[in-house]
N, CA, C and O of each residue as an XYZ file, in Angstrom:
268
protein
N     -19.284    -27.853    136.157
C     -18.416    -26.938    135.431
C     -19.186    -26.368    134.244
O     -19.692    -27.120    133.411
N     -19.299    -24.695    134.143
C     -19.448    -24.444    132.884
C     -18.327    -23.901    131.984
O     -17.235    -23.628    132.482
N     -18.569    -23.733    130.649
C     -18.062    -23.648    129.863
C     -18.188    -22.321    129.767
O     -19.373    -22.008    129.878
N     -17.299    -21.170    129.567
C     -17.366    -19.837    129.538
C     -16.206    -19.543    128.502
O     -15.191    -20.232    128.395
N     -16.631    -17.946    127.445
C     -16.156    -17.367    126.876
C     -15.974    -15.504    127.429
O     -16.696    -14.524    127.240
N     -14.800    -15.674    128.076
C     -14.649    -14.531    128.524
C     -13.724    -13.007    127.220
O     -12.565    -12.907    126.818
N     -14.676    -12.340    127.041
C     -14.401    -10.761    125.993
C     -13.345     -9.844    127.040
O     -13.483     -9.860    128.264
N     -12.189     -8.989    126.272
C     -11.978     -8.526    127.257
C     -11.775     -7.025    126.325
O     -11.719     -7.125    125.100
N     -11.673     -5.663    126.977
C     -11.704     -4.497    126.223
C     -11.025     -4.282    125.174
O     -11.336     -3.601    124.197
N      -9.529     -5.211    125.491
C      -9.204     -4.639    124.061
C      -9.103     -5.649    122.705
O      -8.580     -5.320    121.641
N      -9.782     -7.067    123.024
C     -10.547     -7.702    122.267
C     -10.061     -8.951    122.244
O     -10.492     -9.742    121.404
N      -9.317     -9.239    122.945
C      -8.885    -10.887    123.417
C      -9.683    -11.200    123.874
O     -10.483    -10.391    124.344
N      -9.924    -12.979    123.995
C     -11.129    -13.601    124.235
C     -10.342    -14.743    124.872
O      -9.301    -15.090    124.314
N     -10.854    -15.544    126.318
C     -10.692    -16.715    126.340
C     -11.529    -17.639    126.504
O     -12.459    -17.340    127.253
N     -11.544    -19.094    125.892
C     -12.317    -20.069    126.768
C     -11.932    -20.465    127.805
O     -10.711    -20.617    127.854
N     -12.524    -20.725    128.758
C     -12.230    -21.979    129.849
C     -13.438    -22.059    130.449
O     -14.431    -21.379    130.193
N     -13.252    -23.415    131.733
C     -14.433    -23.974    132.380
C     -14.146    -23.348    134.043
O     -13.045    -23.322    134.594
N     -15.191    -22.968    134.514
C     -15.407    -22.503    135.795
C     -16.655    -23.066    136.326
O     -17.632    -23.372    135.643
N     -16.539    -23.183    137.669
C     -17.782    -23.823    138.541
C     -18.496    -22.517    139.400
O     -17.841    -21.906    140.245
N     -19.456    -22.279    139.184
C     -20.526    -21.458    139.832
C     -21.729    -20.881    139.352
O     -21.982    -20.931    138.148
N     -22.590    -20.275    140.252
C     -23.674    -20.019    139.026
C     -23.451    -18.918    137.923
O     -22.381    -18.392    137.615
N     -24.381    -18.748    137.531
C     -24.488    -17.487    136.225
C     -23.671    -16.360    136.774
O     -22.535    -15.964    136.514
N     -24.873    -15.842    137.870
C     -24.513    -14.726    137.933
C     -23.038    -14.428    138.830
O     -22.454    -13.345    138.869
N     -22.650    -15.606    139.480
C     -21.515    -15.672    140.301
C     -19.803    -15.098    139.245
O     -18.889    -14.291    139.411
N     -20.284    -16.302    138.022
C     -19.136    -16.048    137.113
C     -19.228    -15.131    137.040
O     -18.329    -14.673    137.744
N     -20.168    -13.768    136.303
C     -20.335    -12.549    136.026
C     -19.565    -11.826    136.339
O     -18.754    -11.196    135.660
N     -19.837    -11.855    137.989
C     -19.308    -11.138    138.755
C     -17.754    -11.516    139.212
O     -16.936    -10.695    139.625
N     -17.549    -12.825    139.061
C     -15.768    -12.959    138.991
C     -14.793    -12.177    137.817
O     -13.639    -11.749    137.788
N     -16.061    -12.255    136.774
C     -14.637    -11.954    135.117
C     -15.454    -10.246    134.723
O     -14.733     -9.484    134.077
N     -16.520     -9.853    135.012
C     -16.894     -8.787    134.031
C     -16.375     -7.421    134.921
O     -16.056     -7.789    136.051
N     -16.289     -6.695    134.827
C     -15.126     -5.117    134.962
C     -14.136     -4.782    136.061
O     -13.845     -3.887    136.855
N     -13.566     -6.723    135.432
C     -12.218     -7.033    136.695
C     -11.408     -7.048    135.466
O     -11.716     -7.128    134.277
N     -10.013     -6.924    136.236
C      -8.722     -6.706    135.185
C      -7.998     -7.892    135.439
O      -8.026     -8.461    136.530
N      -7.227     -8.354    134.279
C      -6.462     -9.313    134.231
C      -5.040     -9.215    133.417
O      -4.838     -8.601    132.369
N      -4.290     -9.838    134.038
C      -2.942     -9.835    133.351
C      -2.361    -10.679    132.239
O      -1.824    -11.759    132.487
N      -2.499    -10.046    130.643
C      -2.356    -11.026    129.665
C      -0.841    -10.668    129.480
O      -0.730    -10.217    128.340
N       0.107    -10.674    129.977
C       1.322    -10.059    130.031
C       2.248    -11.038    129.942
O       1.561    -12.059    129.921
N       3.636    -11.433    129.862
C       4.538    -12.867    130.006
C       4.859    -13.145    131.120
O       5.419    -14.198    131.423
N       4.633    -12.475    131.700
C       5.047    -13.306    132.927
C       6.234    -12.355    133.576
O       6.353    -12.337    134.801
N       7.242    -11.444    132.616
C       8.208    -11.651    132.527
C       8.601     -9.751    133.231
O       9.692     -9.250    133.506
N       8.004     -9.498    133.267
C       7.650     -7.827    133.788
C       6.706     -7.279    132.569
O       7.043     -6.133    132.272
N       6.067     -7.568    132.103
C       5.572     -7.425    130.930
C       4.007     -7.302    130.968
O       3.166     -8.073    130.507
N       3.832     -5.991    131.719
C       2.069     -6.864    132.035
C       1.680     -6.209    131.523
O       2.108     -5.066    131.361
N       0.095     -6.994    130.782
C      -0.858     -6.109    129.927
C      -2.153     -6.170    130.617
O      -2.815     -7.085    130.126
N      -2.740     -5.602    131.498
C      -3.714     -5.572    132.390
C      -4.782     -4.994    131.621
O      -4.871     -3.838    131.207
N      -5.900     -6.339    131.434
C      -7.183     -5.918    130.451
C      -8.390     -6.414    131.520
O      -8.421     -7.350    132.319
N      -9.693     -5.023    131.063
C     -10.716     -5.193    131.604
C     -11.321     -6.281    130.711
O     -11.021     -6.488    129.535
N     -12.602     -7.224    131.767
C     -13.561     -8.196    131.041
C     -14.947     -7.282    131.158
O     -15.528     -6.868    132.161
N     -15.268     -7.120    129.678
C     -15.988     -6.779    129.277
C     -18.050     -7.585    128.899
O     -19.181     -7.104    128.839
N     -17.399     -9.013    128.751
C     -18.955     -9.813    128.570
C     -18.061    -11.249    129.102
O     -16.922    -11.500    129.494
N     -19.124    -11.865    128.889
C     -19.124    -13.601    129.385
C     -20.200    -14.248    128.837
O     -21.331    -14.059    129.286
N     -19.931    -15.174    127.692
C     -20.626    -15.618    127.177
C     -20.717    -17.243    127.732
O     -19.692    -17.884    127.966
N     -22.013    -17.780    127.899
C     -21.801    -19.207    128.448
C     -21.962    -20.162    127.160
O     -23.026    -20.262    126.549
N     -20.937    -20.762    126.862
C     -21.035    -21.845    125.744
C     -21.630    -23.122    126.167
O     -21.515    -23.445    127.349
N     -22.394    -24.061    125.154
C     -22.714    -25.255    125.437
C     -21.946    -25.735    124.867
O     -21.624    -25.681    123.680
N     -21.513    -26.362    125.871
C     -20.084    -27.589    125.700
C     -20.182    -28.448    124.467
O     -19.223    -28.449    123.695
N     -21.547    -29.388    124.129
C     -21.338    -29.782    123.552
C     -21.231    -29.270    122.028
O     -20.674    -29.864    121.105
N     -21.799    -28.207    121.987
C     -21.402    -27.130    120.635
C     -20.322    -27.085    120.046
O     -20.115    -27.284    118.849
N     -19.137    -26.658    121.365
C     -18.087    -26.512    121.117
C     -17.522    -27.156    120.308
O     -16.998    -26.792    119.256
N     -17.653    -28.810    121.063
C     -16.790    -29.998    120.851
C     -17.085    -30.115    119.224
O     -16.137    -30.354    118.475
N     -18.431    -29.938    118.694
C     -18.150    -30.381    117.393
C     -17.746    -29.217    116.464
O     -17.165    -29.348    115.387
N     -18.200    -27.869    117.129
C     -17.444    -27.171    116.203
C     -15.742    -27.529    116.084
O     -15.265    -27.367    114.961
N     -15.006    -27.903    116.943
C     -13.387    -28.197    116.882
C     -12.884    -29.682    116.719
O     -11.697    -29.884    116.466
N     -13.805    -30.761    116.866
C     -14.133    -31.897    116.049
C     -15.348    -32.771    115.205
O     -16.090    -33.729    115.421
N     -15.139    -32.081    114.417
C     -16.568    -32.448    113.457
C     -16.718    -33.543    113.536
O     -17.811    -33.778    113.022
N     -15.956    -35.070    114.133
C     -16.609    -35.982    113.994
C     -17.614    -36.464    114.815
O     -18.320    -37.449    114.597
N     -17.645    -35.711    115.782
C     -18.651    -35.943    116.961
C     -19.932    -35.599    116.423
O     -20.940    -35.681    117.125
């Protein structure tokens, strides 16, 4: 699993973990659209713009410094 930071056009960002290579993720999240919408009829359909690969363990201490 890597650790990915997905950008999207109109400037929401998510983390999460996905399994594949580099260029595989790329091509799953970058100038595909996604629905940040409620669920509810409410859709906000945003392009992914970059994909940044985080090192996990970076993360962890940036969001618990005691590590």
């Amino acid at each position: 699993m890597k650790t990915i930071k997905a950008t999207f056009a109109n400037g929401d960002s998510l983390v999460t973990s996905i399994s594949g290579s580099n260029d595989d993720i790329r091509a799953y999240y970058i100038g595909k659209s996604f629905n940040f919408g409620t669920g509810e009829g409410d859709d906000s359909m945003q392009t992914c713009i970059s994909v940044e690969f985080i090192n996990r363990n970076k993360l962890d201490r940036e969001n618990h410094p005691k590590f």
